[in-house]
C-alpha positions as CSV (number, residue, x, y, z in Angstrom):
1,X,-129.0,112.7,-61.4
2,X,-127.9,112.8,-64.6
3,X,-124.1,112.7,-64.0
4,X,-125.2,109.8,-61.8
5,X,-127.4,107.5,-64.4
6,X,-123.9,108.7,-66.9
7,X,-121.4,106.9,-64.2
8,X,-123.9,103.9,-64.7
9,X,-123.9,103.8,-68.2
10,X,-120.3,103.8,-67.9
11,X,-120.3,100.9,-65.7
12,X,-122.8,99.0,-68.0
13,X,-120.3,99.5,-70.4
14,X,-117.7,97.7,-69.2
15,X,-119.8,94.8,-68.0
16,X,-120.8,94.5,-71.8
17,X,-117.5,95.1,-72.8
18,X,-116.2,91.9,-70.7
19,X,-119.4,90.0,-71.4
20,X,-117.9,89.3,-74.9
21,X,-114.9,88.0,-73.2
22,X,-117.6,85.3,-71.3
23,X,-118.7,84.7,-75.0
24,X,-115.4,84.2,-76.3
25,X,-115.1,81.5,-73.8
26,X,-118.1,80.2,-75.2
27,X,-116.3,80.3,-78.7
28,X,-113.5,78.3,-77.6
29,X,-115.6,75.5,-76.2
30,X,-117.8,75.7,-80.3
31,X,-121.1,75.9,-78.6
32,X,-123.3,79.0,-79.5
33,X,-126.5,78.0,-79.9
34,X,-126.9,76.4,-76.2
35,X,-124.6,79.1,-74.8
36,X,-127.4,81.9,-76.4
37,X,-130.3,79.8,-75.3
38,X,-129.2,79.4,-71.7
39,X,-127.8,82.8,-71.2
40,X,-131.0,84.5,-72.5
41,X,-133.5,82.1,-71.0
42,X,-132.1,82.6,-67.4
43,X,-131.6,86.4,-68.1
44,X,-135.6,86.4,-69.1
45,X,-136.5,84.4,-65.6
46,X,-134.3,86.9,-63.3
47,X,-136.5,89.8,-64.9
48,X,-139.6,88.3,-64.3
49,X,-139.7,89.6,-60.8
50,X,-139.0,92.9,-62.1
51,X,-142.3,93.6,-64.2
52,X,-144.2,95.7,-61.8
53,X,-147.6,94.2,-60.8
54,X,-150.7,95.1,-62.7
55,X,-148.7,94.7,-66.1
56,X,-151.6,93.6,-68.6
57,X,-149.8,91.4,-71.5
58,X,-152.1,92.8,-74.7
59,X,-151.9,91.0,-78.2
60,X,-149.9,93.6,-79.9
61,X,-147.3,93.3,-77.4
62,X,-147.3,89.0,-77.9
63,X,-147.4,89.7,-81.8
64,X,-144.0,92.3,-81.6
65,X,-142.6,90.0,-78.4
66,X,-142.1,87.4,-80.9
67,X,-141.0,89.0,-84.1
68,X,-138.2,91.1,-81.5
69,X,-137.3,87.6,-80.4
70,X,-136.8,86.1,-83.9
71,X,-134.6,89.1,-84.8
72,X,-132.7,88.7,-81.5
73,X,-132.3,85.3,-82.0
74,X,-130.6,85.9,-85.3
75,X,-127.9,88.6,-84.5
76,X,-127.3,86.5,-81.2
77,X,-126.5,83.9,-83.1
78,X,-124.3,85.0,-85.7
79,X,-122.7,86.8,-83.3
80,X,-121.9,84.0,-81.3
81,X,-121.3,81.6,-84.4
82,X,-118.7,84.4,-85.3
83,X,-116.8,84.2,-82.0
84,X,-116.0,80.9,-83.1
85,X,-113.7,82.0,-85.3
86,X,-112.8,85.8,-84.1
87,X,-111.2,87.3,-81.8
88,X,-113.5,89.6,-79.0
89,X,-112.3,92.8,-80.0
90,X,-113.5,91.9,-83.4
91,X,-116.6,90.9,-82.5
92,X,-116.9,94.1,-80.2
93,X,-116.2,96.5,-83.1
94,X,-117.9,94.9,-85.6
95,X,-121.2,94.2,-83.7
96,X,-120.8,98.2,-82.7
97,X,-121.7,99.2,-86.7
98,X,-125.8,98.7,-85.9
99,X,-125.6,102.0,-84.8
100,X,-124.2,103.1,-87.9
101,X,-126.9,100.6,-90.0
102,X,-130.1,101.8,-88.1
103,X,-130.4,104.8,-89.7
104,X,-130.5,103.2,-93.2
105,X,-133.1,100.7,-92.2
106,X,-134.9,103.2,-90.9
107,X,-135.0,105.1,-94.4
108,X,-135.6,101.7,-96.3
109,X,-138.5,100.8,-93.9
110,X,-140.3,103.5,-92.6
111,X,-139.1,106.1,-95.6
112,X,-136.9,108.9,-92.8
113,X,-134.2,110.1,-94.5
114,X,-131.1,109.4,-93.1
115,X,-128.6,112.7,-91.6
116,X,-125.5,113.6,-94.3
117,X,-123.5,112.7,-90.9
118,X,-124.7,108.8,-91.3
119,X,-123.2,108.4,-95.0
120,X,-119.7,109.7,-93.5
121,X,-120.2,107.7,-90.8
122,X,-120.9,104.6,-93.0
123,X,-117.8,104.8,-95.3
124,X,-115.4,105.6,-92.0
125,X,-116.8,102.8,-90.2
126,X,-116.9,100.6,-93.5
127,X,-113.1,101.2,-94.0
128,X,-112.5,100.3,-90.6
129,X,-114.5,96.9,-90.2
130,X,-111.8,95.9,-93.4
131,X,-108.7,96.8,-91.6
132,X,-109.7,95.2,-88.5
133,X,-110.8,92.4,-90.4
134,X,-108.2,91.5,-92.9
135,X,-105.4,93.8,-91.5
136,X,-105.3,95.4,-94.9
137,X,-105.1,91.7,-96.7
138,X,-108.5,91.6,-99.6
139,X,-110.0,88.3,-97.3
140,X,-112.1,88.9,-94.9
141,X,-112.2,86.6,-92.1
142,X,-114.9,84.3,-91.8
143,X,-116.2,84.8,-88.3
144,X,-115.9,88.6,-88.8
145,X,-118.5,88.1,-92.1
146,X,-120.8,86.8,-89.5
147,X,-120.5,89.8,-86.9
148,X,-121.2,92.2,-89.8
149,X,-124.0,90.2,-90.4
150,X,-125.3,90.1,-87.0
151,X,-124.7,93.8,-86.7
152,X,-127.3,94.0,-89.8
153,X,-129.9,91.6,-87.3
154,X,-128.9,94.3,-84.6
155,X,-130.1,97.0,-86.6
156,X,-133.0,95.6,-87.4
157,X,-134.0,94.7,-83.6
158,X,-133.1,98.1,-82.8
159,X,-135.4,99.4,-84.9
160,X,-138.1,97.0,-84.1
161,X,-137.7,98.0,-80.3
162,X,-137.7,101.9,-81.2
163,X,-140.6,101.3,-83.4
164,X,-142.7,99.2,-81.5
165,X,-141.5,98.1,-78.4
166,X,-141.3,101.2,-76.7
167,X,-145.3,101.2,-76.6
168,X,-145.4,98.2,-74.0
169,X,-143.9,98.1,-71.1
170,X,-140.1,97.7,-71.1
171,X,-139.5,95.1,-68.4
172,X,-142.2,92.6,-69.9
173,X,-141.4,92.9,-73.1
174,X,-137.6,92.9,-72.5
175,X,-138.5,89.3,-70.7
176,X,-141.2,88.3,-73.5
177,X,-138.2,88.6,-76.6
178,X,-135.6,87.4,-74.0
179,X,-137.4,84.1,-73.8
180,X,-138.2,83.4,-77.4
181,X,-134.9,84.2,-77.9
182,X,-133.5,81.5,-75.3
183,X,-136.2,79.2,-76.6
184,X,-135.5,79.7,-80.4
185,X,-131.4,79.0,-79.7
186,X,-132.1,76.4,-77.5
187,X,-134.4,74.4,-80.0
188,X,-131.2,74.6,-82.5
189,X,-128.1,73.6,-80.0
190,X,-130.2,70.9,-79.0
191,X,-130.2,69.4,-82.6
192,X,-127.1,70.4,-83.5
193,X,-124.5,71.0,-80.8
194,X,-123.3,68.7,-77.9
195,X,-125.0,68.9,-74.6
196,X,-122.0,67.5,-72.8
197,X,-120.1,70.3,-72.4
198,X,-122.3,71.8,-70.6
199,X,-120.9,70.6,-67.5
200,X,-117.2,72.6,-68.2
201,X,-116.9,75.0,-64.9
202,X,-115.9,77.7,-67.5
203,X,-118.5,77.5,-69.9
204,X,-121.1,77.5,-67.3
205,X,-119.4,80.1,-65.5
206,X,-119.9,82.7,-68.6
207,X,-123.5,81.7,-69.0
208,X,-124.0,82.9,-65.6
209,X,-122.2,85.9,-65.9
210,X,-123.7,86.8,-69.3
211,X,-127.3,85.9,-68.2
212,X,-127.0,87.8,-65.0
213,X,-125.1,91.5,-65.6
214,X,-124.3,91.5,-69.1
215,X,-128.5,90.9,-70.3
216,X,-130.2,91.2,-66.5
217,X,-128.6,94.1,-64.7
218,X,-127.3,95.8,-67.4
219,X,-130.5,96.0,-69.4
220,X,-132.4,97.2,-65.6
221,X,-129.6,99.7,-65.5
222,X,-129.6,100.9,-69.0
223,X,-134.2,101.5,-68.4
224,X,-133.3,103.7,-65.0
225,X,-130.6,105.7,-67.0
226,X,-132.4,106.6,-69.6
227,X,-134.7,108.5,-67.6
228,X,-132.2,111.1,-66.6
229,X,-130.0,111.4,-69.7
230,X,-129.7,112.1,-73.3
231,X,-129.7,109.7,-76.1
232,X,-126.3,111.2,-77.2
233,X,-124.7,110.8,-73.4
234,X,-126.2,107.2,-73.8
235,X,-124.5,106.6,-76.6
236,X,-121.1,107.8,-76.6
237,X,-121.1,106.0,-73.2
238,X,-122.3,102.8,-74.2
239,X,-120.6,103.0,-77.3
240,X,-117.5,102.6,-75.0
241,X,-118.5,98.8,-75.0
242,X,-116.2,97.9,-77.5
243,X,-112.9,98.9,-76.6
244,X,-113.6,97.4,-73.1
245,X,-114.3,94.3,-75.4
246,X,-110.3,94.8,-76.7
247,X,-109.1,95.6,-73.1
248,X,-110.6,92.8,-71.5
249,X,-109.8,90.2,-74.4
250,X,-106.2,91.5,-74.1
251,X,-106.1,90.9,-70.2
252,X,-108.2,87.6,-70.1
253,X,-107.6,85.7,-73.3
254,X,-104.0,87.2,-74.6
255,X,-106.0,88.5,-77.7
256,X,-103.9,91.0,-79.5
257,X,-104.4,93.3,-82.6
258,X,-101.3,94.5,-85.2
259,X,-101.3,97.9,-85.7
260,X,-103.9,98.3,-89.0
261,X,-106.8,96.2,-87.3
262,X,-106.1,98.8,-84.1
263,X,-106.7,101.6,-86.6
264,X,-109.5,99.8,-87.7
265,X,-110.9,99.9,-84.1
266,X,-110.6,103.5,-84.1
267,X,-112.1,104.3,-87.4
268,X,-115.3,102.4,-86.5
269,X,-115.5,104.0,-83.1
270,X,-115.1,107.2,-85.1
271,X,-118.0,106.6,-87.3
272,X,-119.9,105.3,-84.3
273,X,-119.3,108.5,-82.4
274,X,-120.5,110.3,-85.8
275,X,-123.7,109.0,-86.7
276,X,-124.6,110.0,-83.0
277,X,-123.1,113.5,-83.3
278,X,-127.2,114.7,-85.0
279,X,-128.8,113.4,-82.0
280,X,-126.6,116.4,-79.6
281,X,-129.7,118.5,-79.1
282,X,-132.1,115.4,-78.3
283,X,-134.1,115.8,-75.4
284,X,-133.5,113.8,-72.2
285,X,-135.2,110.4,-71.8
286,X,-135.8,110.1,-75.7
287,X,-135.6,106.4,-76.6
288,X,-132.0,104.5,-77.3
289,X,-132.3,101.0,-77.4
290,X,-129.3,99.5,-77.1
291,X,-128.7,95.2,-77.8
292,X,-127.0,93.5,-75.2
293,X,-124.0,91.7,-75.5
């Protein structure tokens, strides 16, 4: 079973992977906000039917549904801000560093001190998010400054979800944050971005496909997998995410990298890989969150 629920992660990962390619669609069109809201909103009524029946919604679980959906709402939305001026791969590897981050927040917060693996990890990763960046230029690119900070909001819903989500049950409360989330980025692209392009075939088409595998059957996937494997398999696996990102933006959108920013790539995935390298003799079905694309 557990080379089984490892093939699904593997396929999980590449329908994240080419989920950023739907959001880079979203980038060319300038439209985050209402791209996020309708993408999570649908994903968060296509669960519903998933919460098995008897599921009592408590007030702890409304209290840490909402302040998960706040942080979601803010790394989705300077992800997607950033895609409107980044390339996917960028946005793939960049967003990829909350795994390195969590482990800091999780010393700063809740006072557990991070492994010596997560510093090395950190500067790796670090040098790596400035070649693919500025291909080895001192600017970093505008769009990427906004990944790095949605990586932080990444972090900090991981942590949330590890902390305190995993007491509820995951299908609700996956739903519950899904839909504040959609609500939150809705109430903003309504205000602020135009509602008619909406009706381009393309744009819509990514919403579906984001709503439905990348956020709906990836996450359903990703709570049946966890079951059977550990968090290191997890991952490595899922970690994988981001160079499908490059493939796919390579083979859908002609997005290429020069040399340095593909080192860059590799560094980060390096220091991914790393910070994960502590959790080897975790036991299986220990909680990994992972954020969906």
């Amino acid at each position: 079973m557990r080379s089984k629920a490892n093939l699904a992660f593997l396929f999980v990962a590449i329908i994240w992977g080419s989920a950023f390619v739907a959001q880079g669609i979203a980038g060319q069109f300038k439209v985050a906000y209402l791209f996020n809201g309708l993408s999570f909103t649908l994903a968060a009524l296509l669960l519903i039917p998933f919460i098995p029946s008897g599921t009592r919604i408590v007030a702890a679980q409304i209290k840490w549904i909402l302040i998960a959906g706040f942080a979601l709402f803010f790394a989705s939305a300077f992800q997607q801000v950033g895609l409107n001026y980044t390339k996917v791969a960028n946005a793939g590897f960049l967003t990829s560093l909350y795994v390195v981050f969590t482990p800091f927040l999780l010393w700063l917060g809740f006072r557990e001190k991070p492994h010596g693996l997560d510093l090395a990890a950190v500067v790796i990763a670090c040098v790596g998010a400035f070649l693919l960046s500025t291909a080895g230029a001192f600017e970093m690119n505008t769009g990427d400054g906004l990944e790095l900070a949605g990586a932080v909001f990444w972090a900090v819903h991981f942590v949330i979800l590890g902390k305190y989500g995993s007491k509820f049950e995951p299908i609700s409360f996956a739903a519950g944050h899904f839909f504040v989330t959609g609500l939150l980025n809705l109430a903003v692209g309504l205000v602020y971005e135009d509602t008619a392009v909406l009706t381009a075939l393309p744009l819509l088409a990514a919403i579906l496909y984001r709503a439905t595998l990348s956020i709906g059957v990836g996450y359903t996937i990703q709570v049946w997998g966890q079951k059977y494997t550990t968090p290191t398999d997890a991952a490595l696996i899922l970690g994988l995410e981001a160079v499908f990102a490059v493939i796919a933006g390579w083979l859908i959108l002609n997005q290429s990298l020069v040399p340095i920013q593909i080192l860059g790539c590799v560094l980060i995935f390096v220091g991914v890989l790393i910070s994960q390298l502590k959790g080897l003799s975790s036991p299986v079905g220990a909680t990994l969150q992972h954020e969906p694309s």
